[in-house]
C-alpha positions in Angstrom: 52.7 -43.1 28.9 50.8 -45.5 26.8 47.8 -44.1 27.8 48.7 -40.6 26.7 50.3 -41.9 23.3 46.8 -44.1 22.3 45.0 -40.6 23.2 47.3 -38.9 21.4 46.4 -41.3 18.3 42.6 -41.0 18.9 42.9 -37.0 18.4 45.2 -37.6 15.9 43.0 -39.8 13.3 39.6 -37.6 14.3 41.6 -34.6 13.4 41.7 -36.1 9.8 38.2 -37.5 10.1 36.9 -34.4 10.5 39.2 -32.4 8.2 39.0 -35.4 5.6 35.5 -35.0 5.1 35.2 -31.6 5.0 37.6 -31.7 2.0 35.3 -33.9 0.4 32.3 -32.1 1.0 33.9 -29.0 -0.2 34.7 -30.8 -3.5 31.3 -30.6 -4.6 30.6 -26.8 -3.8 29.5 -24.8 -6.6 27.2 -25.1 -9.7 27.4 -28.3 -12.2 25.5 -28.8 -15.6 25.1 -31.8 -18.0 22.3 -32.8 -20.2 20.0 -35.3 -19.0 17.7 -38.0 -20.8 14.5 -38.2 -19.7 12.9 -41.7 -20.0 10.5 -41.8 -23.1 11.3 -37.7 -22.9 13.7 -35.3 -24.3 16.8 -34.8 -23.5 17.6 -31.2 -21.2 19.6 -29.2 -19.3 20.3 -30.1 -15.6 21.6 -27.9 -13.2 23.0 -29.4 -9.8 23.6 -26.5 -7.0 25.9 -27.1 -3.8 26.5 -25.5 -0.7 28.3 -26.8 2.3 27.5 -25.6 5.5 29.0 -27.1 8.8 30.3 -29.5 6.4 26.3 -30.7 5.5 25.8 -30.8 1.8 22.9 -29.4 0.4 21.5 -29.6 -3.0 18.8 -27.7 -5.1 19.1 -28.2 -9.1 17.2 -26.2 -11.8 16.0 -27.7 -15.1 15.5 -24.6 -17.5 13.7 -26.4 -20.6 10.8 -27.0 -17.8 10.9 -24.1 -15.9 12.5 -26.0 -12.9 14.1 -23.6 -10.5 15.9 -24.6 -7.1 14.2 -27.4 -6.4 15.7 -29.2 -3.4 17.4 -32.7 -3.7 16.3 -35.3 -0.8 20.1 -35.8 0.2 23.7 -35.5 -0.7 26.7 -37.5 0.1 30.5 -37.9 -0.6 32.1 -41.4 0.2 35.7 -41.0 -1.2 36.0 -39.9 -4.8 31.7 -40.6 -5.2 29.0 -38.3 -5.1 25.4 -39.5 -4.6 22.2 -37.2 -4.7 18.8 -38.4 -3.9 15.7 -37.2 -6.1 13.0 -39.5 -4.7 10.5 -36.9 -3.4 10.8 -34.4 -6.8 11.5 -36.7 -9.4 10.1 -40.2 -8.0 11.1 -42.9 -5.1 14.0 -43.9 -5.8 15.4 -41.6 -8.5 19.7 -41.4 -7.5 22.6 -40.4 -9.1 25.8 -41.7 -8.2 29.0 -39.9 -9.7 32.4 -40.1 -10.0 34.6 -37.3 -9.5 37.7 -37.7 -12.2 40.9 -36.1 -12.3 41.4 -32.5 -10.9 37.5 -32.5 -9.7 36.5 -30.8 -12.9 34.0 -33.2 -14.4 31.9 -35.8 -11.9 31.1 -39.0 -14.1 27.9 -40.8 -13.7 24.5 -41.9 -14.0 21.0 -41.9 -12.7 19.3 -44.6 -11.5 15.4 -44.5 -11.3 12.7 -46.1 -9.3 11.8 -48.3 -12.4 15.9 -49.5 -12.8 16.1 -47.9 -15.2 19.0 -45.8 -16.1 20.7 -43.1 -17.8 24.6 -41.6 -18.4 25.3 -38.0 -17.5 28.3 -36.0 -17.0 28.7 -32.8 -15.0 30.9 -29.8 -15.3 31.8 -26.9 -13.3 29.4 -23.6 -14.6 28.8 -20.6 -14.0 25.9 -20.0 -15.6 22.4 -19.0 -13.8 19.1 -19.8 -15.2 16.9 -17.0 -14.0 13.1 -17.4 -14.6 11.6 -14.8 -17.4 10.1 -11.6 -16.1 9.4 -8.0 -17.0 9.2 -5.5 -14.4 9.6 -2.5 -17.0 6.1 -1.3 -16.6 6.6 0.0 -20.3 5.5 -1.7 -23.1 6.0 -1.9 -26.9 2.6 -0.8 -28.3 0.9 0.3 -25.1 0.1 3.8 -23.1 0.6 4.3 -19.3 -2.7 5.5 -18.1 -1.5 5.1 -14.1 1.3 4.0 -12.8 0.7 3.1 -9.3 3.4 3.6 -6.5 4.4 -0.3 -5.1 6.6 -2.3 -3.1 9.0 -4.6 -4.8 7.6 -7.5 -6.6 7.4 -10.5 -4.6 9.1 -13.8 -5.5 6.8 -17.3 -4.1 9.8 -19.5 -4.6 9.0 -22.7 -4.3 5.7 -22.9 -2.6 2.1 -22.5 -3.4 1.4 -19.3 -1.7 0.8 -17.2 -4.5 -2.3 -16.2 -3.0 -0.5 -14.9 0.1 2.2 -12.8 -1.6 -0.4 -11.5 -3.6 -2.4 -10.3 -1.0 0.3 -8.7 1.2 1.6 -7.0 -1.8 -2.2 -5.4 -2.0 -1.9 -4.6 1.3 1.2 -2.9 1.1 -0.1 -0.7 -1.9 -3.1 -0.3 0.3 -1.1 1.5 2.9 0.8 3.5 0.5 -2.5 4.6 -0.7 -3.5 5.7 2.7 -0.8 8.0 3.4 1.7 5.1 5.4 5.0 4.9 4.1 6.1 2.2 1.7 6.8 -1.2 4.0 7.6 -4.5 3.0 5.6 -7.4 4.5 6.6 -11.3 5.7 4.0 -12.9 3.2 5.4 -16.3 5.3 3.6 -14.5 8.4 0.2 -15.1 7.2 0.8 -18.5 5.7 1.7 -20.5 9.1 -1.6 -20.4 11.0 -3.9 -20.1 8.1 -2.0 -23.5 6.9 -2.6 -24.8 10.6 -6.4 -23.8 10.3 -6.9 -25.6 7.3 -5.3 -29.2 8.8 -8.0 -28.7 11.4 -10.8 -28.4 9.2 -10.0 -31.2 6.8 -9.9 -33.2 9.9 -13.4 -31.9 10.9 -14.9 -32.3 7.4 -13.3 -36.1 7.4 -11.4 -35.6 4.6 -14.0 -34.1 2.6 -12.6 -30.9 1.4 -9.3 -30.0 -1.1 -6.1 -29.9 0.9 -3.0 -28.3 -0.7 -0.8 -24.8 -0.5 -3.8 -23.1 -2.3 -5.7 -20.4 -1.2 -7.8 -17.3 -1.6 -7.6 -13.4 -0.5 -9.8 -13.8 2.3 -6.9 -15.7 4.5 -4.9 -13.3 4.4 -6.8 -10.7 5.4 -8.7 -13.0 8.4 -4.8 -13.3 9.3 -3.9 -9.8 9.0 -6.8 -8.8 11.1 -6.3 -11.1 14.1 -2.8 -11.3 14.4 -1.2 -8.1 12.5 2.0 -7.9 10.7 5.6 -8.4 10.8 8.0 -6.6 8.4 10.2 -9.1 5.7 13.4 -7.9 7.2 12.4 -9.0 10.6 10.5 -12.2 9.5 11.2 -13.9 6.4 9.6 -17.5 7.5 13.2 -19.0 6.6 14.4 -21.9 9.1 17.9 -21.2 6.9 18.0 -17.9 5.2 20.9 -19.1 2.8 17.8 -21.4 1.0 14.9 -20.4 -1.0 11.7 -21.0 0.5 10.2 -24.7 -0.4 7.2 -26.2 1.0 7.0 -29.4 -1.2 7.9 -31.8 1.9 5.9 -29.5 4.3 2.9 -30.3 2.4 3.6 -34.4 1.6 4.3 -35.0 5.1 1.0 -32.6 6.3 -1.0 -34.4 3.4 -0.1 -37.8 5.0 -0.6 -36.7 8.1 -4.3 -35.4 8.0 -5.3 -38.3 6.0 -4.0 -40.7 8.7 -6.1 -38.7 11.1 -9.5 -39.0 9.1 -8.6 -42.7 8.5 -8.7 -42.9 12.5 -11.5 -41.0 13.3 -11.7 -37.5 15.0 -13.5 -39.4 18.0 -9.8 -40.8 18.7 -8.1 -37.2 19.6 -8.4 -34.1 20.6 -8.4 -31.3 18.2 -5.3 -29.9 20.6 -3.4 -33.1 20.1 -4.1 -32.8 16.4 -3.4 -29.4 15.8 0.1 -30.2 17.9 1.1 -32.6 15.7 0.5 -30.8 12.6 2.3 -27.0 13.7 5.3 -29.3 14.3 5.1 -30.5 10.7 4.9 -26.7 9.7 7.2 -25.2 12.1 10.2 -27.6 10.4 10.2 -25.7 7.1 8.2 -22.2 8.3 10.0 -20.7 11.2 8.0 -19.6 14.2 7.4 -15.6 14.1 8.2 -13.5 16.9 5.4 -12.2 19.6 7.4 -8.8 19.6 10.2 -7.2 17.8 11.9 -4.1 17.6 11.6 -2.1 14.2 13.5 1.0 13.3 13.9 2.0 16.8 10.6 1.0 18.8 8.7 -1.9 20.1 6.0 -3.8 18.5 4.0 -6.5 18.6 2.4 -7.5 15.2 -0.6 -5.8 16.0 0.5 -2.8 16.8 3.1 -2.6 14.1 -0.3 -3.5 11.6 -2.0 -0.5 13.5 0.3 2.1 13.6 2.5 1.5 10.1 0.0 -0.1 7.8 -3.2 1.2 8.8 -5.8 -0.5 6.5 -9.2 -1.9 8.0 -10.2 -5.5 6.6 -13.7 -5.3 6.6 -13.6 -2.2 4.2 -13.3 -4.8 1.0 -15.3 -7.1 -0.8 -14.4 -9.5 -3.1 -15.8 -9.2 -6.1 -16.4 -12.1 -9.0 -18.4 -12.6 -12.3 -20.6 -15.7 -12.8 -23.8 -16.2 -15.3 -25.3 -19.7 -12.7 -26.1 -17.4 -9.9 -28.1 -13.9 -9.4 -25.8 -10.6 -10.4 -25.5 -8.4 -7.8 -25.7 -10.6 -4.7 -23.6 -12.8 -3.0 -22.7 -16.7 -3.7 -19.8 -19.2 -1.9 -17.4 -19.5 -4.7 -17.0 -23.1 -5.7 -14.2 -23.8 -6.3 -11.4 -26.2 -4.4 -8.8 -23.1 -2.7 -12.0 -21.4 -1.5 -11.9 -23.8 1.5 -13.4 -22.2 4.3 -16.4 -21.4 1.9 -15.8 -17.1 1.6 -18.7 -15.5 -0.2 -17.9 -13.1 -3.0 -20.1 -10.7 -4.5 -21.4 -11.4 -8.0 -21.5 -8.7 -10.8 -22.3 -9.2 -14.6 -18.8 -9.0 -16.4 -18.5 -5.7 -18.0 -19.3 -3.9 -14.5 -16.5 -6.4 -13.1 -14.2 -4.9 -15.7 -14.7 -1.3 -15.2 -15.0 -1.9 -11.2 -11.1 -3.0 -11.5 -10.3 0.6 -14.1 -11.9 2.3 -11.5 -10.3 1.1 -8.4 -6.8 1.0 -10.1 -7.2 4.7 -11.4 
């Protein structure tokens, strides 16, 4: 009997552990804005985002005066009536604010505390306002005649990640196809990003560190990427480990940075290029989710290669890139220096008014 009553007491309190927090957590959810003094700075908006999920808090927050839009928050936490939220990879180590909620949960009283010790009050309320970024996609202008007006996919949105270079590209290539006769398809720009990311961690290794590192990158990736390995529809693929967050690459690329740089400190004579290039997809594959070898797509079976084949159509080799520089020979082809043109791509040089009407041809 005993026995029964003290497990009867165990399920009991866990029942309101687990129910208890979840309240918490849930007192958070939702959209919060104050103004926030920045130190020797002006003072500006702050917008704090919440979602609970499996009652795990996550944050982004959006600072409008600086074009800041969902940028994730390290951590969030609710001990009793406090709520803390870590800042220490976006807005320096250390960076915290630790809040209060008040009466009726409709205003959280705190303050920040940064890495310096320094600090600063600010007070959030409930809001239901949305900073969206400025953008135009009426293709008419005040002041300004529509010569052609080319048949596209939707524009793409990079989020938070330096990969304009590949939704730039795929966005080509889906006009490409359209061009061609294929019917309009929308492309996982994430697809292409993965392994030409994982190619470049390799390389820095091989070039010991001498050669620019980051999210940056030019055309030629892309299309490398699309002609070994294909391509995989958005709605089958987005690249998302959660598809309820933007993407964001920030810690991707400060945990790969560190990474490579600890493996040219060592020496590539201490590894093999499979143990590095292990180590590194495992960085990736937390924040861009692996694609699939095969997937089925309004009815049939593909793999990314025969989906690029059969719905998109385009042949890579059929382009040149094209550039306009006065230190080397017009009409011939130089390796563009300059620090995303890692792998060292050539493009072909052309004196600056052909460049121009080259680009009103192609477009018309």
């Amino acid at each position: 009997m005993k026995i029964k009553f003290l497990t009867s007491v165990v399920f009991l309190f866990s029942g309101f552990f687990v129910f208890g927090q979840h309240g918490e957590s849930n007192r958070a959810k939702g959209s919060w804005s104050g103004k926030m003094d920045i130190p020797n700075g002006p003072t500006v908006t702050l917008l704090m985002h919440f979602k609970v999920t499996n009652n795990k808090i996550r944050g982004t927050f959006d600072i409008p005066e600086q074009a800041v839009k969902t940028w994730l928050m390290d951590s969030v936490w609710i001990v009793k009536d406090s709520l803390f939220a870590e800042f220490s990879t976006r807005l320096g180590k250390g960076t915290i604010y630790k809040g209060s909620f008040l009466s009726g949960d409709s205003v959280i009283d705190g303050k920040w505390v940064f890495g310096n010790g320094a600090t600063s009050p600010l007070r959030l309320m409930p809001t239901t306002f949305e900073f969206v970024q400025k953008s135009n996609l009426n293709p008419k202008f005040d002041g300004y005649k529509i010569l052609k007006l080319i048949q596209s996919t939707p524009t793409k949105d990079q989020q938070n990640t330096g990969t304009c270079w590949s939704h730039a590209t795929t966005s080509f290539i889906e006009t490409e196809a359209i061009r061609l006769g294929k019917k309009p398809v929308v492309l996982s720009p994430m697809f292409f990003v993965g392994p030409t990311y994982l190619e470049k961690t390799e390389r820095y290794i091989r070039m010991q560190g001498n050669l620019s590192f980051n999210e940056g990158d030019l055309t030629f990736s892309v299309l490398k990427a699309y002609k070994n390995l294909g391509a995989i529809p958005e709605e089958i693929y987005s690249g998302k480990i959660d598809n309820s967050f933007i993407h964001d690459h920030f810690l991707m690329e400060v945990e790969a940075t560190e990474k490579v740089k600890q493996y040219v400190a060592a020496g590539r004579n201490t590894m093999t290029s499979d143990e590095y290039r292990k180590s590194l997809d495992a960085i990736i594959s937390k924040t861009i989710a692996k694609a699939p070898k095969s997937f089925n797509y309004q009815g049939k079976n593909y793999t990314p290669r025969s989906f690029a084949q059969e719905k998109i159509g385009i042949n890579p080799t059929d382009y040149v890139e094209i550039t306009s520089y006065t230190h080397h020979p017009f009409y011939s082809k130089f390796v563009l220096e300059m620090p995303s043109n890692w792998n060292s791509e050539s493009y072909l040089n052309v004196p600056i008014n052909e460049f121009s009407t080259i680009i009103d041809q192609a477009l018309l």
